[in-house]
N, C-alpha and C positions, 0 to 999 in steps of 0.2 A: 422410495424408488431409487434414490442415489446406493443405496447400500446392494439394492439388489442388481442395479449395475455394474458392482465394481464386484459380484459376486460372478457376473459372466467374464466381465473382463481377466479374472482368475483363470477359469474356465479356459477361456480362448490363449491365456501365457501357460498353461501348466505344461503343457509338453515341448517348449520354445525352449532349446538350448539355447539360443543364443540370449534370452532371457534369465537375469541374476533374479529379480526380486520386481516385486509392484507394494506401492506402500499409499497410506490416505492421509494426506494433511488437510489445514482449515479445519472448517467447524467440525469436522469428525471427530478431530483430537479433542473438544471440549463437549463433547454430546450434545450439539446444539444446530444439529441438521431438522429443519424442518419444511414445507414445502416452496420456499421460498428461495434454497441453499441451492447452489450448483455445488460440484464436485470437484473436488482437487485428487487428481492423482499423479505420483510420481513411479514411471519405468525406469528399471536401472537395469542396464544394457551390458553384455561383456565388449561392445564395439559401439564404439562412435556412431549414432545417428543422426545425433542434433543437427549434422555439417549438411545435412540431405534431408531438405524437407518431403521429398518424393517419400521418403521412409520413411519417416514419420506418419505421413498421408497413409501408409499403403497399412500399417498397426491402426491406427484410428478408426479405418475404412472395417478391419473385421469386429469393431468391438461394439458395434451398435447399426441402427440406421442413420450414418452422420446426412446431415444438413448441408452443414458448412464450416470449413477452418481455415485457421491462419495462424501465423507465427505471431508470436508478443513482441516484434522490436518499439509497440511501442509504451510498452510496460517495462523496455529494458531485457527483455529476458527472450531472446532467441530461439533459446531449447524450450519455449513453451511451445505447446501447440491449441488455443485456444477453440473449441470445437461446441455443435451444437447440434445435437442428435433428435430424432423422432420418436415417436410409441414408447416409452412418452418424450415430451419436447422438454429437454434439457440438455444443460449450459454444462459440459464436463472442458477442465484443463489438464492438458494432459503433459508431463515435465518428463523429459527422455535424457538421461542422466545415465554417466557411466560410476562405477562402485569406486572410481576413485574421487571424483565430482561428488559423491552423495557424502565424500566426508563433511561441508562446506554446505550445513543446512543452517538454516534459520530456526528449527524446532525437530524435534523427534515425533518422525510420522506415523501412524499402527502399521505395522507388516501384515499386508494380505497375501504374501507370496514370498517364499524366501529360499531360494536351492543355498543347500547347504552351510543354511545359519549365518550366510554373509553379512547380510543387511544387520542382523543382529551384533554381530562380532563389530561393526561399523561403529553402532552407536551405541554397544558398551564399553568404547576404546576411546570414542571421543566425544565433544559435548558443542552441541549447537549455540549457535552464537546470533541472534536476530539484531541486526542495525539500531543504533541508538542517532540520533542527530548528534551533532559537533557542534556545544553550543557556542564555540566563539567563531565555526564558521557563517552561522544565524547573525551573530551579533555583528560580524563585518559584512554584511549585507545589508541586513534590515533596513540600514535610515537609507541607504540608497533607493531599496524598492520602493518604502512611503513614500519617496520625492517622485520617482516614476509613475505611482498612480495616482499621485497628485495631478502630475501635469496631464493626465489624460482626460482626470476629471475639468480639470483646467479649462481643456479643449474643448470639451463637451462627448469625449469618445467614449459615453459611459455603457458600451456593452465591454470594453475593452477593460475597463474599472474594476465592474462585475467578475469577469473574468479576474482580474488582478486580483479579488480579494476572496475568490475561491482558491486560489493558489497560495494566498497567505495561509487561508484553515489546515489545508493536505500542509503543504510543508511544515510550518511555523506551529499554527496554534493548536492543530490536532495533537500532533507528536508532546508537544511540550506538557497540555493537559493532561495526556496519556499517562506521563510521566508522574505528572505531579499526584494521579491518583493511584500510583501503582499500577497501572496497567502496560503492556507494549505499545511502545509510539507506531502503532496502526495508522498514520493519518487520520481521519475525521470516521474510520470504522467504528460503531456501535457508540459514538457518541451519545447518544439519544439516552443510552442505560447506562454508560461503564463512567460518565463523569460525576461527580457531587453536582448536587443542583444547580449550585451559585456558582461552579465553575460554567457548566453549560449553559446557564444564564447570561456568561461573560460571551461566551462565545457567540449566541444568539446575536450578540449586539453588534457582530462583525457582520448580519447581514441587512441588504440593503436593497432598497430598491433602484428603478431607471430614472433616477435623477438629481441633481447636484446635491443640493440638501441634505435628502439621505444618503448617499457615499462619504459628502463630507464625513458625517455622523460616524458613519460606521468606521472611517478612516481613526475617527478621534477614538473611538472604541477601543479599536484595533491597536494604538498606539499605548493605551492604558493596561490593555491585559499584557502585552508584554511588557511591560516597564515592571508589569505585578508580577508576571510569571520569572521575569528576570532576577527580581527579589528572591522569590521562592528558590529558585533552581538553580543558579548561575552561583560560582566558586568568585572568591579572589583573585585567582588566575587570570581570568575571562579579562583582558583589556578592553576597553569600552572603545568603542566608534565615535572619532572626533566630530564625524557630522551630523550626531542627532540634534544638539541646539541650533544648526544650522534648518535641518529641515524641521523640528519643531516652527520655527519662527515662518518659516514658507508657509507651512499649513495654516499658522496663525493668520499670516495676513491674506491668505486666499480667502479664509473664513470669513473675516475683517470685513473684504470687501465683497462678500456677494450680493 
């Protein structure tokens, strides 16, 4: 159903001059849409609409029975227009991007639409470039954050913990395994299939339930796969964080004494 969406969506841009091109990223690019996928499409515009969510709304509006949308500011991404349509009920995102913007991808998306070969000339001129993590900006962090949700476990504010140690997987330990199996540092995307066992295994052990014991646990876990994945992955370069035997030692005696 996503494909034969973005086959009206054609449809509804073909006669749009002010329309360059429409393209499909995500699982399209890997043949791995199945009924579970929303849709990723990207509009590339000869004028600025991102700056006007009004227009945005008013392209979305003919391209389905929309629902309801909104803008990504909190995905980071403004010119998203995140949308959810009826007959049938699907989740499409919709990226409104001008042809000079569309130099500045993360991956090369299939061209569903393309006035005069633009899109194409785009991305056989230039080459996508998807975010990799900075691992010495990870590394001047980390012992800080352990100490932060230390003390939260501390306190006893363990929804706040939980929280803390879903934010370690997205940033820290997702990307990093990603890494270390040759895949894109996706965050915790398709963990489940795309890590070696015993990697995912490590990661398992960062979760935790609603109470000290277990967070402690997971904290210790957590502190182990990177110390491992640091091994693995991490250059000579990389200066170490003078506060990790400080906050190792905090953890120690929080443990110590529960």
């Amino acid at each position: 159903m996503q494909k034969e969406f973005a086959k009206n969506v054609v449809d509804v841009l073909r006669d749009d001059q002010t329309i360059i091109g429409l393209a499909g990223a995500g699982s399209w690019l890997t043949d791995e849409i199945d009924k579970w996928s929303d849709l990723d499409l990207v509009v590339i515009t000869r004028e600025n609409l991102n700056a006007d969510k009004s227009k945005m709304l008013a392209y979305a509006e003919r391209f389905g029975s929309l629902l309801s949308a909104f803008t990504g500011e909190h995905v980071g991404e403004k010119r998203l227009l995140i949308c959810l349509y009826d007959d049938p009920l699907l989740h499409v995102d919709i990226k409104f991007v001008t042809l000079n913007e569309f130099h500045d991808r993360i991956e090369n998306p299939v061209i569903l639409l393309d006035r005069d070969n633009q899109l194409k000339n785009v991305i056989d001129n230039t080459n996508p470039e998807f975010p990799r993590p900075d691992f010495q900006w990870i590394e001047d962090r980390f012992w800080t954050w352990i100490h932060y949700g230390l003390l939260k476990i501390g306190r006893g504010e363990y929804f706040e913990a939980l929280d803390f140690m879903g934010f370690l997987r997205m940033v820290v330990f997702g990307p990093l395994l990603h890494i270390k199996n040759n895949n894109l540092p996706r965050g915790v995307r398709k963990v489940e299939t795309s890590l070696d066992p015993l990697d995912f295994e490590s990661l398992q052990g960062t979760l935790c339930a609603n109470n000290k014991e277990s967070l402690l646990q997971s904290v210790e876990n957590a502190i182990n796969l990177y110390s491992n994945l640091r091994t693995n992955l991490f250059k000579d370069n990389i200066s170490p964080n003078k506060a990790e035997s400080a906050v190792i030692s905090y953890f120690q005696n929080l443990k110590d004494n529960l």
